[in-house]
Every structure is written in structure tokens, then in C-alpha cells.
N, C-alpha and C positions, 0 to 999 in steps of 0.2 A: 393525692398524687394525680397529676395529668400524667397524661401520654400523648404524644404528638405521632401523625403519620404524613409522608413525604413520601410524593408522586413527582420523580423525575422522566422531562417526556425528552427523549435522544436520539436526532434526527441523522441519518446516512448521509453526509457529503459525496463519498467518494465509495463503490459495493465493497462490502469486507461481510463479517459475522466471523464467529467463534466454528472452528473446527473441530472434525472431532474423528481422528484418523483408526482409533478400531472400531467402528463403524465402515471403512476403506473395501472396496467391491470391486463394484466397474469404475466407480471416481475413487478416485486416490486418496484426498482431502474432502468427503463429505461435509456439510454444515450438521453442524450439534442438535439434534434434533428432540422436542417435547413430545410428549405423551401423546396428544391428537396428532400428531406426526409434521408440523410444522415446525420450523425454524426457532431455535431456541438459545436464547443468552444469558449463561448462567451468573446468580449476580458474584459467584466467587472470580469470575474473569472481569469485570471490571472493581475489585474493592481493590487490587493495585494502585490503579491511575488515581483513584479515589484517593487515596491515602495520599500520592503524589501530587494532586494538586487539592490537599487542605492543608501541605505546607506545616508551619509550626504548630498547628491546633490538631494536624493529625493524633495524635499521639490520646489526646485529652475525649474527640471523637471515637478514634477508632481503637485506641490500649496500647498499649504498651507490645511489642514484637517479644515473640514469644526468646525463652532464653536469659530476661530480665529477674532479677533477684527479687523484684516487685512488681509483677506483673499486673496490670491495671487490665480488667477486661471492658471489651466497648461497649459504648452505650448507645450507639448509632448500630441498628439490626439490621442486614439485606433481607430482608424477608420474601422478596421474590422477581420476577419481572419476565413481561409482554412483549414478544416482538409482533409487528405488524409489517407485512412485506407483499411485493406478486409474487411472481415465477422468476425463482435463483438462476442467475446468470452461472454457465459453465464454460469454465478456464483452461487453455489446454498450455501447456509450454516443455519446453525442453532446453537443459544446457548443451553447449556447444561448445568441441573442442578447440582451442586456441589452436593448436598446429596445424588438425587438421581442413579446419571452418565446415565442419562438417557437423550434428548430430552429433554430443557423447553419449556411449551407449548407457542404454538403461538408466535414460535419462527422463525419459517421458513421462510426465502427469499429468493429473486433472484435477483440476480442483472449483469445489460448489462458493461461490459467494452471493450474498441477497443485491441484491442491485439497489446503488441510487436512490434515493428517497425514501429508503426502509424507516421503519421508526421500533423504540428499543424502551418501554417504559419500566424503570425501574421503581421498586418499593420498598419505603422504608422506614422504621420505627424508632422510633427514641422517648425514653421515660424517662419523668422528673427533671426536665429542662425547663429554664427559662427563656420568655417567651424574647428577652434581648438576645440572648443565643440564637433561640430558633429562626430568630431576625439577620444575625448573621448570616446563619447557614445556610439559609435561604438564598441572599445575597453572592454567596461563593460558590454556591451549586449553580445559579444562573451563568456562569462565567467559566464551566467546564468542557472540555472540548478532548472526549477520552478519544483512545485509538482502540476501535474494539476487533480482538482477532490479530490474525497474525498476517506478514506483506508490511511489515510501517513502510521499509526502505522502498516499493514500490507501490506507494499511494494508499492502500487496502486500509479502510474502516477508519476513516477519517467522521468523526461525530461532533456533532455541537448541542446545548440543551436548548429545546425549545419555550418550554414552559418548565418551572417547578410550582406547585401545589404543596400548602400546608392546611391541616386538619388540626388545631388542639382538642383534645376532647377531656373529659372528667367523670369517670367510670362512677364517680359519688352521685352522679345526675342520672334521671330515668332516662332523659335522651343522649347523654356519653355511654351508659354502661349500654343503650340498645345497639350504637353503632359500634360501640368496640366489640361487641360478639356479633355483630352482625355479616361481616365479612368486608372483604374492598369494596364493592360494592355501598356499601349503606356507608362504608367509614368516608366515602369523596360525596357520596349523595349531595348532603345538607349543604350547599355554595353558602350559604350565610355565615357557615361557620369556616372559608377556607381562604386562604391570601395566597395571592398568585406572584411571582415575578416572574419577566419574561426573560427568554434569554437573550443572549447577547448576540447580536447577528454580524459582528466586526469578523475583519477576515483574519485567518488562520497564521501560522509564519509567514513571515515573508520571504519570498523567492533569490537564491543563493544565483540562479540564471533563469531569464525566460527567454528564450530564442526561437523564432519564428524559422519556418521551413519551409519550402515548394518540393513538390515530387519533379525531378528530373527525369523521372521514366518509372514504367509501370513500378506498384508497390502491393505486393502479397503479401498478409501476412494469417497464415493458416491456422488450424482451428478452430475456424465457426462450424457454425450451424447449417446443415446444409436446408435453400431456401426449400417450400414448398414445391411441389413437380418438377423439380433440380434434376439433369442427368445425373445418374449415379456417378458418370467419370467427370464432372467436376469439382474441382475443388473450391470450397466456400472458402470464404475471407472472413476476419475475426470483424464480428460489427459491435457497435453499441446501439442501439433501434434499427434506424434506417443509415449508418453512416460506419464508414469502415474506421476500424480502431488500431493502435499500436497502443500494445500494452507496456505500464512503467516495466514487466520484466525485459521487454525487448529492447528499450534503452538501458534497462539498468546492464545488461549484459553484454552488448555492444560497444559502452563508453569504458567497463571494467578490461572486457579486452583490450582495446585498443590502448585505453592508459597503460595495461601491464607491457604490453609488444615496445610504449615508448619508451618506458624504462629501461625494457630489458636491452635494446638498441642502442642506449647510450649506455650499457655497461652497470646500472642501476639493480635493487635485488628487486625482486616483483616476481611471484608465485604464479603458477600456474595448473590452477584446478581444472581435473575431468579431462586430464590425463594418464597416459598408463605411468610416468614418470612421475607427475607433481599433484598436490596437493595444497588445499590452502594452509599458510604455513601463520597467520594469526599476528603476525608481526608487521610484514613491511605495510609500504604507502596504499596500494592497494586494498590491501585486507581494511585499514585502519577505514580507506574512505565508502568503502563498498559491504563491507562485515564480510564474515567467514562462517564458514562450520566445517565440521572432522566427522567422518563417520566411525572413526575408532576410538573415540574417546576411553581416557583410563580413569581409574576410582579417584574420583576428586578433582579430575581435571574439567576446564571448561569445555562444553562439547562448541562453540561458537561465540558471535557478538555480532548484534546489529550494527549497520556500517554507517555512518554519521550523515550521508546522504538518502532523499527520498525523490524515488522517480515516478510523477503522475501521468496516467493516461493520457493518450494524445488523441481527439477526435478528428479524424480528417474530411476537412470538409472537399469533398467531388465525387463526380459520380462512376458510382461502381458497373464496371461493363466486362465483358466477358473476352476473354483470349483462346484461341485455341490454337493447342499444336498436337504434331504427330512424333511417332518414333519411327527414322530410320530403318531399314534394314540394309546391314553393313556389307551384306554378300550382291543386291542387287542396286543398293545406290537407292531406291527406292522408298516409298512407303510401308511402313509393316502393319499387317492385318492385327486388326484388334487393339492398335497402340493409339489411337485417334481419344486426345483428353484434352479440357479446358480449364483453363483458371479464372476466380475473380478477380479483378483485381482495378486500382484505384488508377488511371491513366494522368490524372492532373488534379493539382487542389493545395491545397496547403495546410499546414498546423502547427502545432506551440509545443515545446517543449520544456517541461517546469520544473528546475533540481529544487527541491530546499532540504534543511535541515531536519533530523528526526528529531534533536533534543532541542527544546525551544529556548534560544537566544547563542546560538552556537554558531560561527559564522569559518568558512575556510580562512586557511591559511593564504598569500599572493601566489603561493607555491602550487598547490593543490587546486587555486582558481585556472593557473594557467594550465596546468597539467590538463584539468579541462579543457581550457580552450583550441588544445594544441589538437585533443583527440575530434573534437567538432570540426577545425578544420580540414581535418583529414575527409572528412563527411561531406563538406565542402567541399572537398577538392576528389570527392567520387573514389576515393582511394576506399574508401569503406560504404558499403550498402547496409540495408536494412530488414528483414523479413526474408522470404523464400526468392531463388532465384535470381541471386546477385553478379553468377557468373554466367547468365546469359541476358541481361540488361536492365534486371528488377534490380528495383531497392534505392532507388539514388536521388538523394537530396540536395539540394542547394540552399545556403544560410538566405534569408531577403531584411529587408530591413536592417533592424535595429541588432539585428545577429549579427550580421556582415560588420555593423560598428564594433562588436565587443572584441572582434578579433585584433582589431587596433591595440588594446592591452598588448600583445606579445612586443610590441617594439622594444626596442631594447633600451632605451630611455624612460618605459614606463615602470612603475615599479614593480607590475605584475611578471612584465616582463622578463624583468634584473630577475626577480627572484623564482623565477623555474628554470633558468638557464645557470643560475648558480644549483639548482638540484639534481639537474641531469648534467653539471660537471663534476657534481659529487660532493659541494663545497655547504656548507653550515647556510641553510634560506632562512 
């Protein structure tokens, strides 16, 4: 009898990690954390994707789903895994209500993720395979690209395999039977006895929109870190290193509004959560493109669904400068003592904005392309800001480039066009 072991190495694209909310304190959403008190991914959170991308052969791999009249159990074991990471980046955000464009209450969280370039080594065992198998598997492990953690729809834990490693061993030999008790360790030692394939460095989905942006006037957007020797009254900007950031939630939440307000204006049904009235309702255009969740779910009902689109991080490139104002006092006209605070905030620069797909080869509708493009040019056209501070001059974008082309699509001749303007007349897209 061999026994094979399999060392998959799973590189951070985009920060995410596996959460782990009763663990939840001061952060909301802490990261899952091991025994020496470091960042941890446990391998039952990625044997899903796993299963999901080996495809037909899952089954043969990983058994049969429990519930089967002939339950096959697997012969591919998780047996454990490594994360390697710096200092966990910290997330702050909040929904906002539609009516009022204000904060909905008790809305505020925080949430830990590992940043960027983390790595995620997964372990794992398989007995009494052959070595044209293990040749496969090798092969479709190198080509896996799991989503580790939760955030798909806004960018979070976007992975790809860097290297996979195979070890056969033969416990009937004095040097198999030493390394199979010896630990991981001794089992990857011996390279003589291990075959590598690399992964696959091809890029991820392809982008549903990528649209280029310039800031048209200051752009805050809150929740950083406040810098070192920082006055306590100001307020920090959300960065990534040295560069100020807009998070996929702040598009994703932005472009959900504004699509619901378009529908709801031409008469269309379109939900409206983190209200005292509405609720996301699982059904309409909305819900379908952006997902939903219920916080009263009933026995057997769905509590949610991820929404078909995914919104990444925007890095802006300019430089971050400081603003300051005061507060009025409204009896003398005046300045008022003790109200003197500043902001970060980004005066000029530009950046990219990236939709694509959560489920790979899933493409919009002309409908739902345009229904986009109708809320972006609203963005364009300053009718809608960004981050903190919209109604006194923050937040305002202008489309450049190749943005400003896609808006072309609405003409009414195009078919993107025809077919959102048959949507918000009500008529079959």
C-alpha cells in the first residue's frame, strides 16, 4: 500500500481569511484564529470550492454527499493547513439608508481580514492511488483559484495555487515507514522523492465593467487608522499602505442604491433595505444583482443569496492632504470653541472601478448592463457622491476615458440601450 501526501501552497490576491464571529468584541468579524494565536484556515472552509472545482471526479475524490443510499466515504483527507501572513488589515463600514442618505442605525462594523499577499498551505493525504491519478490531481489542483472567507460580492479572498507538491511514500520501506511517522516535516523533507507543478498565473474572471474615474472634488472615505502623532480631531482616510482606498463595499452599496431609486422612479418593484419600512425582499432586479439577507429568517427558509456581481477595491492614486474646518455657532454667527476638526482626504487622482461575476462564466443580462450604466452616469453627472461628505462638496467623480465610451451603450439604437428602456417601461428585456 502507498500513501501519497499533498502540499497545496494558496496565495492572497485580494485580503479576505475565514471569520470567525463568536470570537466578535471590539471587532465584529474577527479572523479565525489558531492555537499560537495567529490567523487560521480551517481546511473544512475550503473542502466546498474544492469539491466544486474537481468537477465530475469530485464525487470519486471526495464520497459521495452525505444522505446517499451508498455512501462512498473520501479518500482525499484535509488533514490540515498553514496560514502565513503580517499585520491583519481592519475594516470598518456601515449601511446606509436609502431615504434617508444618512448612516442606518446599528449598522456599524468591523471586520479583521489578512491582507494581500497572505499565503494559505493546505494538507493533504490520499491512500492507495495510482500514481496516473495522482498525476491528475496534481494537474487540477495547479489550476484552482478558491474564494477563501466570506465578502465574494466585494472582492474579499480572491486565491490562486502557487505551487502544489506530491510526496508518494511506501510504509513497506525503512525510508517510507520513517517519513510517514515522522511528521510534515520529514513527509516534504526528501525533494528526491517529491514532483511539483506550478500554478497557474492566468488572470481570474473577466471583468463584466472596468471604468476609470478622476475625483472632481475632495474624496473621504472613513475608517482608517489614525496615522502616527495624528491630532486626535482628525479624521483618518481608509488607506491601503501609503494610498487612500475605496472599498468594493462602498461601490457595492452605492451602485445598489442608486439602481433601486432607478427603478423605483420609473415605477419598477426594487426593495429597500435598512429601512424602518423595507426590507430586502429576495426577489426583484436588485436583490438578484447585488444578493440579499433577512435577519428574521424562518425554519427552513433561506436566510440570503450572494448577488451575481463582485465589487473590487479601488486604490486611488493622489496625494492625501489635510482639510480643516470648524463649527458655527448659530446664536453669534461665529466660530464655536472646541468645534475646530480636520479631515484626510484625497483632493485629485484618479482610479478603476472593476464589476465582475461571482460565478465563473456568468455574464449580465443588456438589461442589467444598462441599468449599470444608467447608475454610473448618474456619478458622472455628480448627481451621486462617494464616501463622507457629499453634501458639502466630497465625493464626486467624473467617468475619463474609456468610461465616458461605455456610456454610449444607452443610445437608443444600441441594444444595451433598447433593452433597459424596455425594463423601466415594464415591458419583457
Amino acid at each position: 500500500m502507498t500513501v501519497a501526501f499533498i502540499q497545496v501552497d494558496l496565495l492572497f490576491e485580494t485580503p479576505g481569511g475565514v471569520s470567525a464571529p463568536e470570537l466578535g468584541g471590539a471587532i465584529d468579524l474577527p479572523l479565525n484564529l489558531a492555537r499560537d494565536g495567529g490567523a487560521w484556515t480551517p481546511p473544512s472552509s475550503l473542502a466546498g470550492a474544492l469539491r466544486s472545482h474537481l468537477g465530475d471526479s469530485a464525487d470519486a475524490w471526495l464520497g459521495t454527499p452525505g444522505g446517499d443510499p451508498e455512501t462512498v466515504p473520501s479518500r482525499l483527507r484535509l488533514l490540515g493547513s498553514e496560514t502565513r501572513h503580517s499585520e491583519p488589515e481592519l475594516l470598518r463600514s456601515t449601511a446606509i439608508n436609502p431615504v434617508r442618505g444618512a448612516a442606518a442605525s446599528s449598522t456599524f462594523r468591523s471586520a479583521q481580514v489578512l491582507p494581500a499577499g497572505s499565503a494559505v498551505s493546505l494538507y493533504l493525504r490520499v491512500d492507495r492511488a495510482q500514481r496516473a491519478e495522482l498525476d491528475d490531481l496534481g494537474a487540477v489542483l495547479a489550476r484552482w483559484r478558491p474564494i477563501v472567507g466570506r465578502g465574494r460580492s466585494t472582492g474579499r479572498g480572491r486565491t490562486r495555487v502557487t505551487r502544489v507538491r506530491l510526496r508518494v511514500l511506501d510504509p513497506a520501506t525503512p525510508e517510507g515507514l520513517r517519513a510517514l511517522l515522522g511528521g510534515r516535516e520529514e513527509q516534504f523533507a526528501d525533494t528526491r522523492w517529491v514532483r511539483e507543478w506550478k500554478g497557474s498565473t492566468a488572470a481570474g474572471p473577466s471583468a463584466e465593467l472596468s471604468v476609470g474615474l478622476v475625483l472632481a472634488g475632495p474624496l473621504h472615505i472613513g475608517g482608517g487608522v489614525p496615522q502616527q502623532d495624528a491630532p486626535a480631531n482628525r479624521a483618518p482616510i481608509l488607506r491601503r499602505g501609503d494610498s487612500a482606498l475605496v472599498p468594493g463595499t462602498t461601490w457595492k452599496g452605492v451602485l445598489r442604491a442608486r439602481c433601486g431609486y432607478i427603478l423605483r422612479s420609473c415605477g419598477q418593484p426594487a426593495c429597500m433595505p435598512h429601512t424602518d419600512e423595507g426590507a430586502a425582499c429576495g426577489t426583484c432586479r436588485v436583490c438578484d444583482l447585488f444578493g440579499w439577507t433577512t435577519s428574521a429568517p424562518g425554519r427552513g427558509r433561506p436566510t440570503g443569496h450572494v448577488g451575481r456581481l463582485s465589487f473590487s477595491d479601488s486604490v486611488v492614486s493622489g496625494e492625501i492632504v489635510h482639510r480643516s474646518h470648524v463649527g458655527i455657532d448659530r446664536f453669534t454667527g461665529g466660530a464655536r470653541t472646541g468645534l475646530l476638526f480636520s479631515d484626510e482626504v484625497v483632493e485629485s487622482g484618479s482610479l478603476t472601478l472593476t464589476v465582475e461575476p461571482t460565478r465563473p462564466g456568468d455574464q449580465l443580462t443588456p438589461a442589467d448592463r444598462g441599468l449599470l450604466l444608467l447608475a454610473l452616469r448618474d456619478i458622472d453627472d455628480q448627481l451621486v457622491g462617494i464616501g463622507g461628505g457629499t453634501t458639502r462638496g466630497y465625493g464626486s467623480l467624473r467617468l475619463s476615458g474609456a468610461g465616458r465610451e461605455l456610456l454610449s451603450e444607452l443610445a437608443a439604437e444600441h441594444p444595451t440601450g433598447a433593452a433597459v428602456r424596455a425594463l423601466l417601461q415594464g415591458a419583457a428585456a
